[in-house]
C-alpha positions, -999 to +999 in steps of 0.1 A: +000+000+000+026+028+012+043+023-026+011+022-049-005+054-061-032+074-036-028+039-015-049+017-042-031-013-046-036-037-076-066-062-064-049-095-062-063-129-046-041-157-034-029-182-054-009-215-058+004-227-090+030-256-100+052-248-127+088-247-149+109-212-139+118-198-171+138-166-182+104-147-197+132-129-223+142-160-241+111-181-237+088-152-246+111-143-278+116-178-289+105-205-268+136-218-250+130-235-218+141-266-198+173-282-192+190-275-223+185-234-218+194-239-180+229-219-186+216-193-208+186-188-187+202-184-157+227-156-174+201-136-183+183-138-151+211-125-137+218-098-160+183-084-153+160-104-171+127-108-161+117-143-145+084-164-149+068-195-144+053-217-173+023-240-159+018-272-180-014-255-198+012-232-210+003-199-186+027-180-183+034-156-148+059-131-146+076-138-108+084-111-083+087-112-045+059-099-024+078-069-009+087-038-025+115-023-009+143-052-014+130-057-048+136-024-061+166-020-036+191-048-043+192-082-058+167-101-035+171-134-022+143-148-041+155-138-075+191-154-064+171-187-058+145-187-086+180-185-107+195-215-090+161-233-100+159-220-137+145-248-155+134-265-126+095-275-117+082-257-082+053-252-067+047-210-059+028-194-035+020-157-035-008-132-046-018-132-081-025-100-104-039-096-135-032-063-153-047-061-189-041-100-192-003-100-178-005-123-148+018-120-123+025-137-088+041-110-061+058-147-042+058-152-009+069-186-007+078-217-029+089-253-030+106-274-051 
């Protein structure tokens, strides 16, 4: 609330999904995912690349921790971890948005 404008925050509702971690740049561009893009995905996560998740229906949610202040202050322990499981099936917790169809889950928790 304190970081969203005159304290209206996105509606969201919670959700739990199950689902590959991609690198949205590559898979979004050209479709690379899974083992064989593991490496590559896991450079350009770290160069800044958005991250997302890639259910078995093919939806596709863009991944980004719950709180707002590490997020936008430093590279968050989240995004270090999502990276170590690029390519990798987990199962996400968090609070789902929907803004003109892009779906995205602000994480709060997730196993593998």
């Amino acid at each position: 609330v304190a970081s969203s404008i005159d304290g209206q925050p996105v509606k969201g509702e919670p959700i739990t999904v199950v689902g590959e971690v991609v690198d949205l740049s590559c898979y979004l561009q050209v479709g690379k995912h899974g083992e064989k893009h593991r490496e590559c995905g896991q450079k350009c996560a770290r160069a800044g690349q958005p991250i997302g998740l890639v259910t078995e229906d093919g939806t596709v949610y863009t991944l980004i921790d719950e709180e707002h202040d590490p997020r936008r202050d430093a590279q968050t322990t989240l995004r270090n971890t999502l990276i170590e499981h690029m390519a990798y099936i987990i199962k996400v917790h968090g609070t789902l948005t929907n803004v003109d169809g892009q779906k995205t889950i602000f994480v709060q928790g997730f196993v593998q």
